[in-house]
C-alpha atoms as one frame of an Amber mdcrd trajectory, in Angstrom:
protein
 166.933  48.604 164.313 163.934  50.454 165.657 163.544  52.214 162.453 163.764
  48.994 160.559 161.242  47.301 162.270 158.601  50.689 161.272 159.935  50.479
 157.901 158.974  46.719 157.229 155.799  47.135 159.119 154.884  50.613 156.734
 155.774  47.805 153.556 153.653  45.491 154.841 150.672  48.033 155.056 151.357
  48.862 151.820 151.140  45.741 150.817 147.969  44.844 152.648 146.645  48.245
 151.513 147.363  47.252 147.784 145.537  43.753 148.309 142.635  45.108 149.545
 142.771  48.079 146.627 142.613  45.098 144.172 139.577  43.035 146.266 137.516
  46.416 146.022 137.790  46.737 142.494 137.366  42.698 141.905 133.984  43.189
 143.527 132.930  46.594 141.819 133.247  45.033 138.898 131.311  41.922 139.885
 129.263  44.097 141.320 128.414  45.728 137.964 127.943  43.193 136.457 125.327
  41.642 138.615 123.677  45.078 138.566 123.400  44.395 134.243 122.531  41.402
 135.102 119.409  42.460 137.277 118.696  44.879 135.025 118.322  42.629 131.894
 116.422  40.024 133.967 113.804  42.424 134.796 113.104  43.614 131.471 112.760
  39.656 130.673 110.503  39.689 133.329 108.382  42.529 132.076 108.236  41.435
 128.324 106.692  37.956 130.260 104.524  40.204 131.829 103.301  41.921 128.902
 102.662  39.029 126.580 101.213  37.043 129.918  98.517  40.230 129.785  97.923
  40.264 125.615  97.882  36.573 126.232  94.885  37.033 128.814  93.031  39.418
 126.907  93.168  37.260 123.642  91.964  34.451 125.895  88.818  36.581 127.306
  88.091  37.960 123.060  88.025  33.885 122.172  85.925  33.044 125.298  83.864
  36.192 124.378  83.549  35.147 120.994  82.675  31.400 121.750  79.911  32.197
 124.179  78.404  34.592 121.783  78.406  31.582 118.912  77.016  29.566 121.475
  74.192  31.989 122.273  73.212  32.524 118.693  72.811  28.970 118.315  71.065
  28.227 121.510  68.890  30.623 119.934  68.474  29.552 116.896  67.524  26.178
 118.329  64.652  27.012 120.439  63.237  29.157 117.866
């Protein structure tokens, strides 16, 4: 009987052992994926990034641009 007893309780680690075998690899492979998942987020980020910057400088070359038309003509006028 003794030996019966360890028997079922060594099947029911086994069990147990298996269950949690399966949970590790659920989450390693959620866990990979969230990791792609961070990864293709950032690069979004950094492409925003990027065209926030050439967006920037464009704006600065127009204001540039407009304030050096303006100056010509303020010229122009009080000549």
């Amino acid at each position: 009987m003794n030996d019966e007893l360890v028997f079922r309780q060594f099947e029911e680690i086994e069990r147990k052992v298996e269950s949690l075998i399966k949970i590790c690899k659920a989450h390693e492979a959620t866990n990979s994926e969230l990791k792609s998942k961070i990864k293709s987020l950032e690069e979004e980020i950094q492409g925003k990034v990027e065209a926030e910057r050439s967006y920037a400088e464009e704006k600065a070359l127009i204001r540039s641009k407009i304030d050096g038309l303006l100056a010509r003509i303020d010229g122009m006028l009080s000549e």
